[in-house]
C-alpha positions as CSV (number, residue, x, y, z in Angstrom):
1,X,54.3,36.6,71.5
2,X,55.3,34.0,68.6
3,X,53.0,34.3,65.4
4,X,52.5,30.3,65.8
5,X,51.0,30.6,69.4
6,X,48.1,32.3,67.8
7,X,45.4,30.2,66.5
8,X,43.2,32.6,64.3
9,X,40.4,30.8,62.3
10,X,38.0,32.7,59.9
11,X,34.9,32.0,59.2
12,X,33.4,31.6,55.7
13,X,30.7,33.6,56.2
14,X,32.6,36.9,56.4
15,X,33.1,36.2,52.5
16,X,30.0,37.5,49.8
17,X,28.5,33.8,48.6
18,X,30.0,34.6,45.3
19,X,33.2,34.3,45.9
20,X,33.4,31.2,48.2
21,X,34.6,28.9,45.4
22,X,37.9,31.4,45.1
23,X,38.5,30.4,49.0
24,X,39.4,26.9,47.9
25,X,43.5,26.4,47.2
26,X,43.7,25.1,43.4
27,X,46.1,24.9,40.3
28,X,44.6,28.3,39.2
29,X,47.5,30.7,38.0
30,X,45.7,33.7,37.7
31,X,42.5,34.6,38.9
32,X,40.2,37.5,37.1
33,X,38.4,39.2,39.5
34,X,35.8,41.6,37.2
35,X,32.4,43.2,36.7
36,X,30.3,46.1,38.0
37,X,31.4,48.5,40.7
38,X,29.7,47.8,44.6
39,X,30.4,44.1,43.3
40,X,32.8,43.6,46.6
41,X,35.2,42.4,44.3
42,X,38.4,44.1,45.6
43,X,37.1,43.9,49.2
44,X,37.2,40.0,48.3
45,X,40.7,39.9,47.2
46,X,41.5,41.9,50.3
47,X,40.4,40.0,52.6
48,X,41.6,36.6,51.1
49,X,45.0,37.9,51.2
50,X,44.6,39.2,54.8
51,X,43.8,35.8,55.6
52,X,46.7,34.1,53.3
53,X,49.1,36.5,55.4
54,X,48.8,34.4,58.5
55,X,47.7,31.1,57.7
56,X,50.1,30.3,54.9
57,X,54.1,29.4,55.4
58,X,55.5,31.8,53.1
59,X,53.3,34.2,52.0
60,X,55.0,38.2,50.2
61,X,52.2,39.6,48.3
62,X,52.9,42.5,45.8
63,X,50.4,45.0,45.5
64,X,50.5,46.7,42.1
65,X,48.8,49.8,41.3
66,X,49.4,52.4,38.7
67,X,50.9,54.5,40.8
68,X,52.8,54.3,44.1
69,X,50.9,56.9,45.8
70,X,47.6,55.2,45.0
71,X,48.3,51.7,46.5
72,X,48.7,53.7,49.7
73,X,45.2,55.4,49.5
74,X,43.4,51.8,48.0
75,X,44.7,49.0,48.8
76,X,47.0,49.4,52.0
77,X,44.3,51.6,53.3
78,X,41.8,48.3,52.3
79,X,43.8,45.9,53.8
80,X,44.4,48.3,56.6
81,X,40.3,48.3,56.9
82,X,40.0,44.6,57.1
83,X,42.3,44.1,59.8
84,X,40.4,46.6,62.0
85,X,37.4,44.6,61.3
86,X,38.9,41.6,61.9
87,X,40.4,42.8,64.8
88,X,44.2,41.6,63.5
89,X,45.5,45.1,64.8
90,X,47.7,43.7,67.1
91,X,49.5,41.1,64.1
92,X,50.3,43.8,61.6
93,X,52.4,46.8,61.5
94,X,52.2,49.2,58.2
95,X,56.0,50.8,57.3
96,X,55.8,54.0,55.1
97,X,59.3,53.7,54.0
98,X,59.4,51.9,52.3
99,X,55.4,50.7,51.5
100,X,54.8,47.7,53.1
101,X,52.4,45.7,55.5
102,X,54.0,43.0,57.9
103,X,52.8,40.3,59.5
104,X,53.9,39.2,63.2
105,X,54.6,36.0,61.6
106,X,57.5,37.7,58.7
107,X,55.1,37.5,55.9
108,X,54.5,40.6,54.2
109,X,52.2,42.7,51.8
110,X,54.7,44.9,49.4
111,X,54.0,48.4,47.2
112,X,54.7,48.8,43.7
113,X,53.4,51.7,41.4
114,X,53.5,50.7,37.5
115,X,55.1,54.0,37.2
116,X,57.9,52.8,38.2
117,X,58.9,49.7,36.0
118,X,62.7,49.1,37.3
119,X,60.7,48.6,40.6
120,X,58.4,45.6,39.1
121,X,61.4,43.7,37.6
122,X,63.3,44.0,41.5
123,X,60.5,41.8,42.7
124,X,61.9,38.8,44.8
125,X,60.7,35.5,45.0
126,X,56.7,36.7,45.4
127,X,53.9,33.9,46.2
128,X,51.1,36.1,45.4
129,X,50.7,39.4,43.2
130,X,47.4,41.6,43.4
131,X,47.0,44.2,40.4
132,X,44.1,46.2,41.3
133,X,42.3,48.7,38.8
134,X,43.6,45.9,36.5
135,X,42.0,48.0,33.5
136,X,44.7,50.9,34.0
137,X,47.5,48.5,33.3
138,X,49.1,48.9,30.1
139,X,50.6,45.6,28.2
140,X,54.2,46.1,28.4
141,X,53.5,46.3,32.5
142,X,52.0,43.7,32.6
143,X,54.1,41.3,30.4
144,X,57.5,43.1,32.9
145,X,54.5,41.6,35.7
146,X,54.9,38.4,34.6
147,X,58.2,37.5,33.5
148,X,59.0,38.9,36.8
149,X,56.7,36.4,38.9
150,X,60.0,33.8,40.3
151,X,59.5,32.2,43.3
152,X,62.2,29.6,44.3
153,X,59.2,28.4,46.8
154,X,57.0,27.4,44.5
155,X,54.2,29.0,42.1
156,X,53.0,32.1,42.2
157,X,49.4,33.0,42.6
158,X,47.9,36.9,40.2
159,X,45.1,38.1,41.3
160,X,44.0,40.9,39.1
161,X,40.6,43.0,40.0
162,X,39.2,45.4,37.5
163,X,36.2,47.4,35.7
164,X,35.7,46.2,32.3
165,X,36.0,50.0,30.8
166,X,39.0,50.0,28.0
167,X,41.5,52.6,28.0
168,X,41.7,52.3,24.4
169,X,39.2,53.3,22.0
170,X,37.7,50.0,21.0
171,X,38.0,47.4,23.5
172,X,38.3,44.5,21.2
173,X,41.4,46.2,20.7
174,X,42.6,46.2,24.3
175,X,45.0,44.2,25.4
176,X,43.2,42.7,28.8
177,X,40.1,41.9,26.3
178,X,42.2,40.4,23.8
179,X,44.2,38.0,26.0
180,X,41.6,36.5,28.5
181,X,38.1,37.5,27.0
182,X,37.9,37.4,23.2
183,X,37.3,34.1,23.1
184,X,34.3,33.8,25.3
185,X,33.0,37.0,25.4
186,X,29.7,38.0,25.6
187,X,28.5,34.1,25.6
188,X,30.7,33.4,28.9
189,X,31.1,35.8,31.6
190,X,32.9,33.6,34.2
191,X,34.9,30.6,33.2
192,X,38.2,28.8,33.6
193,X,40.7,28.9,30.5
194,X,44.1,28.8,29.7
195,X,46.5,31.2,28.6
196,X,49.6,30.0,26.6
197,X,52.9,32.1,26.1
198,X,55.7,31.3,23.6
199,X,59.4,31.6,25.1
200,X,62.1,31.4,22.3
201,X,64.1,27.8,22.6
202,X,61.7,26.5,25.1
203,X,59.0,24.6,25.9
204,X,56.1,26.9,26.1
205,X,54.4,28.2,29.6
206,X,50.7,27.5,29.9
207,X,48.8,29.6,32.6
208,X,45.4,28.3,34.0
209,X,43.2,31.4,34.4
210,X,39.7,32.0,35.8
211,X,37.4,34.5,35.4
212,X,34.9,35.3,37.7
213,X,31.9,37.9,37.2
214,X,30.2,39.7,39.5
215,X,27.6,42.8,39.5
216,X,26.2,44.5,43.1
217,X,23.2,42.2,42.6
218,X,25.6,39.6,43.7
219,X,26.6,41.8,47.1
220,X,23.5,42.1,49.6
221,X,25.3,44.1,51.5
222,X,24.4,47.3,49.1
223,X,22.5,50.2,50.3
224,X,19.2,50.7,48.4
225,X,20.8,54.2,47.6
226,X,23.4,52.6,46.1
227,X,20.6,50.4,44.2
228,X,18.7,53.2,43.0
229,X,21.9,54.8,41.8
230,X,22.8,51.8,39.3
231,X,19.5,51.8,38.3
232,X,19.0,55.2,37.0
233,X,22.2,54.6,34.8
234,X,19.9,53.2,32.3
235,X,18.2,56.1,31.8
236,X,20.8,58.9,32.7
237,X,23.6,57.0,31.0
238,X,23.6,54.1,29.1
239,X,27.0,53.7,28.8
240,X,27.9,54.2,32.3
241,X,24.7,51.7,33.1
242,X,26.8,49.1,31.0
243,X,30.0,49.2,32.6
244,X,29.5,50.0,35.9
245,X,25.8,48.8,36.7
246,X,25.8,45.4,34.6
247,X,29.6,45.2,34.5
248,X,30.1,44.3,30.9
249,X,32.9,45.4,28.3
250,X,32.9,48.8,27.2
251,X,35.2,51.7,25.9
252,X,36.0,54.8,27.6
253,X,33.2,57.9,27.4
254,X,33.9,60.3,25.1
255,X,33.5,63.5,27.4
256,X,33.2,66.2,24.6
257,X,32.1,64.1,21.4
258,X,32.2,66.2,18.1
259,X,29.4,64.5,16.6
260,X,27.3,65.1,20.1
261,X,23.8,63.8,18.3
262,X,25.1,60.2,17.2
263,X,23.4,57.4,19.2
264,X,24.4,54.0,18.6
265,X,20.6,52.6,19.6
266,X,18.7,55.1,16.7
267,X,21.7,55.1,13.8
268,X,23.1,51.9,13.7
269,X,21.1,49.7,11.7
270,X,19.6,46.1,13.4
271,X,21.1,44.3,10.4
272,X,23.9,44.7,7.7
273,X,22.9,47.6,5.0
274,X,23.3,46.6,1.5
275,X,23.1,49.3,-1.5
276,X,20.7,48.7,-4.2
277,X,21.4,49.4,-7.6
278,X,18.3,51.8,-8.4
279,X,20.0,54.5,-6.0
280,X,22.9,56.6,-6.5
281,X,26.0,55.3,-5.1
282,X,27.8,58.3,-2.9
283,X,31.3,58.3,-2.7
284,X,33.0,60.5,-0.3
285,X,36.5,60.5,-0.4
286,X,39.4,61.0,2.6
287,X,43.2,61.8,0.9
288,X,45.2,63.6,3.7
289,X,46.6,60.1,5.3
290,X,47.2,56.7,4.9
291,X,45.0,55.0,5.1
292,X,43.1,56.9,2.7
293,X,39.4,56.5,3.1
294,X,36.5,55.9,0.9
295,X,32.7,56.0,2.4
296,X,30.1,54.8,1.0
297,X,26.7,55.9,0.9
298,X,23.3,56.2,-0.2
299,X,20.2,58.6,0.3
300,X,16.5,58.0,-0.2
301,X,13.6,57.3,1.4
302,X,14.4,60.2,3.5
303,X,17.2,57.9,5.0
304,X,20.7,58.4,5.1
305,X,22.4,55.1,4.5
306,X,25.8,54.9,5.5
307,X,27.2,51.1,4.0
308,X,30.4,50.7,4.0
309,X,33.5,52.6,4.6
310,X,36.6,51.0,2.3
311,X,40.3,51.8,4.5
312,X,43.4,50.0,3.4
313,X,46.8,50.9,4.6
314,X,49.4,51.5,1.3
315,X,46.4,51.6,-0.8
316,X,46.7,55.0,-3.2
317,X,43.3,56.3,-5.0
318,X,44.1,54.2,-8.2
319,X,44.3,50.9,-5.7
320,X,40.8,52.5,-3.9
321,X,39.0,52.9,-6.9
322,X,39.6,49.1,-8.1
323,X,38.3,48.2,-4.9
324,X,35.3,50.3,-5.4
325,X,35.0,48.7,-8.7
326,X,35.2,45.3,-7.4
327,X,32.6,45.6,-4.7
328,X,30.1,47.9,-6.1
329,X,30.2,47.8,-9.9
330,X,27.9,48.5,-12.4
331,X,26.4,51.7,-9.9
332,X,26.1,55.2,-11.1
333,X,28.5,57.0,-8.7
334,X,28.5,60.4,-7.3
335,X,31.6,61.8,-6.0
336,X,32.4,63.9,-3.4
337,X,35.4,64.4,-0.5
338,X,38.2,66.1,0.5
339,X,38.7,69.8,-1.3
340,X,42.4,69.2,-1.1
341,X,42.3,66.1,-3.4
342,X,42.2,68.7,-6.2
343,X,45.4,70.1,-5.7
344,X,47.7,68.5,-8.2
345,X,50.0,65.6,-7.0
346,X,53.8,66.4,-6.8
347,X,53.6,62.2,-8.3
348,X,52.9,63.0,-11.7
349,X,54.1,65.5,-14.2
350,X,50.9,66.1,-15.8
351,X,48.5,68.4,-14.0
352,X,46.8,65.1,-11.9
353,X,44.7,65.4,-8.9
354,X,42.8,62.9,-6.8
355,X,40.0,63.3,-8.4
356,X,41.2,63.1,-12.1
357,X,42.4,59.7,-11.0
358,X,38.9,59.3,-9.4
359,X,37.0,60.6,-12.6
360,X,39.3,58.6,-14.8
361,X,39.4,54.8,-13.0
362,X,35.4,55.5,-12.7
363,X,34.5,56.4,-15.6
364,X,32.8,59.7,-14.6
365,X,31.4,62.7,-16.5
366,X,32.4,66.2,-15.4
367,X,28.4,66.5,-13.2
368,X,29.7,63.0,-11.4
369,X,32.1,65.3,-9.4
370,X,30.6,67.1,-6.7
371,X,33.5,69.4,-4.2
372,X,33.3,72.7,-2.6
373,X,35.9,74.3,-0.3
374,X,35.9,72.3,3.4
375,X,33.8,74.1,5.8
376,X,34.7,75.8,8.3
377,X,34.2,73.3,11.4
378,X,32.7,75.2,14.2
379,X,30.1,76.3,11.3
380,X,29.9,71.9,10.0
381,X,29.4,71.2,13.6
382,X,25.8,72.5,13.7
383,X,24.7,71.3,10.2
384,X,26.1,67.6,10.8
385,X,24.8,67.2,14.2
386,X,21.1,68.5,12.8
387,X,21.4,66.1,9.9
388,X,21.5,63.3,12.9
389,X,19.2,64.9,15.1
390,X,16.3,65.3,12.6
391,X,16.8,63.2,9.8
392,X,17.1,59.5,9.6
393,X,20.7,58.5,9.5
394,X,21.7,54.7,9.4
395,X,25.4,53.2,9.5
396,X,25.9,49.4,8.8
397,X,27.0,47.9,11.7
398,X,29.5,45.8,9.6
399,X,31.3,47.5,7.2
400,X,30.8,50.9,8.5
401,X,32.4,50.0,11.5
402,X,34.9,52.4,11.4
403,X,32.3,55.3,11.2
404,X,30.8,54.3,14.1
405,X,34.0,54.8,16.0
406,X,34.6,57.8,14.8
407,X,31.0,59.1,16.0
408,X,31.4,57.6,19.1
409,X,34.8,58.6,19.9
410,X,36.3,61.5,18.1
411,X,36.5,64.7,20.6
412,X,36.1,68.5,20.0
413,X,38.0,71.6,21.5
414,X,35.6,74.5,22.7
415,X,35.9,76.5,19.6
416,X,34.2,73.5,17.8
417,X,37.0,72.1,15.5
418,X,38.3,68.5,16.4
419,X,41.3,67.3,18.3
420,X,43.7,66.1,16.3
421,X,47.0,66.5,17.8
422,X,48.2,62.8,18.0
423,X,47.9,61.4,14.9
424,X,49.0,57.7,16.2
425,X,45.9,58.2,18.3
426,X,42.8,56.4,16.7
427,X,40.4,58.9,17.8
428,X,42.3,61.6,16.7
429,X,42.5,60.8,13.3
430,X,38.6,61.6,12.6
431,X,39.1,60.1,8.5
432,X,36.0,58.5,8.5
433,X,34.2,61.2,9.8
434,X,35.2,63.5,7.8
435,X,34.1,62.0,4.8
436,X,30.5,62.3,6.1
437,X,31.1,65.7,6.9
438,X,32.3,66.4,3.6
439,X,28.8,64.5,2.2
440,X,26.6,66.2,4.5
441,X,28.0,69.9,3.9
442,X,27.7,68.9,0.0
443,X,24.3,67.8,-0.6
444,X,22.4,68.9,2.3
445,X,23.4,72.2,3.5
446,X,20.1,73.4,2.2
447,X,18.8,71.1,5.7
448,X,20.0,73.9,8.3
449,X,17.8,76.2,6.7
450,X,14.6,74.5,6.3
């Protein structure tokens, strides 16, 4: 039986209300399909390409997945799901070798894993792409993605569904975020935009985009277990509650966090922290890499007050100290840091360390310089993460952004010391917070044995 004998029309009503105004055909280039799990998000792209399948001319979808093996388990087996439901069994035939879903009528749904780039760049004239787990893509995929989408039959329609969890540190920093979001983000969770790329002797391409949230609030078709479960994210984890439950941006968990007692909520302060001129002004000093890094602080009040933490690339401890100088002058400093910065530097042929540079740029007296050996870190471990746990520590949102990364994010091995094994690796590079170890070890070791 031909395809065109056929006559197959599907209702609307099969679709969740909030997708309905992605049924309607448009100038949109790629369509962002995001937001909390349970949402129905990928079920809706599913069954909006089943549907393309047979009712448009030419229709060769490529399903993209980080790996080959996992489009067959997700999205085939989706697809797959719909067209049992739909009952459509009878249009469709899955191959297994290669990956593929065909339709009576010659269109076809096609695998490719992102693990396999030679694969993506050997796509043929495609009318519609579908990247699922969107998130797990990395850049260069997905710019081999799209300077692979030709189609002598016309334009070619990306679909892209995803959980807003980063698989980079930050996610300001991620590359999804920073092309489609940044812009609008939090103010504007769905929207229409466009996306323009430069091509060298050309005109450039402009790329119509939408974005379109969704939470499981939006998807009645949820079990009240399922409810309950998102629910009790809020108070079992916070940071699961915001990704997954309420669907907004967020970085990945840090399963085994050095610095286990940091909570964003109770140490980072409502509003910027500013150091006052009656205090001492602590300076804790990181020299093993560039950037080197300079933290400062303050303590009274029984507060911890972390303000600012001064990281420059190419910047030596002369260069550091004029900043310090610049921002905070006229403050009687205390110094503190890095045990190693008092080994003389191979720079000089006078017996120079870090801290003779630091004592001389500054201006300090001998009882200004305040260093002990490092700690050992398993032992540093307990005595930091008490310091957080019972006494009031508070980092400036602002300028002590970086330390807030580094609480959040840098990871310990079992015996206690911190992973640093990829030094290109943000979260293994643990500067910032070793400066406040260094502090903490120096002037309040006395605080583990209250």
């Amino acid at each position: 039986m031909a395809f065109e004998e056929v006559e197959i029309e599907i209702d609307n009503s099969v679709y969740l209300d909030c997708y309905h105004h992605l049924l309607e055909d448009n100038d949109i280039d790629i369509e962002l399909v995001w937001g909390g799990r349970d949402s129905g998000k990928s079920h809706f792209v599913g069954q909006k390409s089943v549907e393309d399948s047979f009712t448009l001319d030419y229709f060769r979808c490529i399903l993209i997945k980080e790996t080959h093996e996992a489009i067959r388990d997700s999205q085939v087996a989706m697809i797959q799901e719909i067209v049992e439901d739909w009952q459509l069994d009878d249009l469709f035939d899955v191959l297994k070798q290669p990956l593929e879903i065909r339709c009576i009528n010659q269109n076809k749904f096609l695998a490719r894993g992102t693990d396999k780039p030679g694969k993506l760049r050997s796509i043929t004239n495609p009318s519609h792409v579908w990247i699922e787990e969107g998130n797990q893509l990395t850049e260069t995929a997905f710019i081999t993605i799209l300077t692979s989408l030709r189609n002598k039959y016309g334009r070619v329609k990306l679909w892209i569904s995803f959980n807003p969890e980063a698989t980079c540190p930050d996610y300001v920093d991620f590359w999804l975020y920073k092309t489609f979001f940044a812009k609008y983000y939090p103010r504007d969770l769905s929207f229409t935009s466009e996306l323009v790329i430069d091509v060298p002797g050309k005109d450039p391409v402009k790329l119509k985009y939408r974005s379109t949230h969704t939470t499981y609030k939006d998807n009645p078709f949820v079990s009240p277990q399922r409810v309950a479960f998102h629910e009790a994210l809020k108070d079992l984890n916070y940071h699961w509650y915001q990704v997954f439950t309420l669907g907004l941006w967020g970085n990945q968990e840090n399963d085994c966090p050095w610095l286990f007692a940091f909570n964003r909520k109770v140490h980072v302060a409502e509003q910027e922290l500013h150091a006052t001129k009656k205090e001492v002004l602590f300076l804790s000093w990181d020299f093993n890499r560039n950037p080197m890094v300079c933290t400062v602080m303050q303590n009274y009040n029984d507060t911890l007050y972390i303000i600012d933490v001064i990281k420059v690339k190419n910047v030596g401890t002369e260069g550091l100290c004029e900043i310090v100088l610049t921002k905070y002058p006229g403050f009687l400093y205390m110094v503190t840091g890095d045990y190693s910065g008092d080994t003389a530097s191979s720079l000089y042929k006078e017996q120079v360390t870090n801290f003779t540079l630091i004592k001389s740029m500054l201006k300090l007296s001998d009882g200004q310089i305040k260093i002990s050996p490092n700690p050992r870190l398993e032992k540093n471990q307990t005595l930091v993460n008490t310091v957080f746990h019972s006494y009031k520590v508070l980092m400036c949102p602002v300028k002590a952004k970086p330390a807030i990364y580094d609480a959040e994010n840098v990871k310990k091995r079992p015996d206690g010391t911190i992973v640093k094994d990829n030094r290109d690796d943000p979260a293994q590079q643990a500067d910032v917070l070793d400066t406040i170890r260094y502090w903490i070890n120096q002037f309040m070791g006395w605080f583990i044995k209250k």
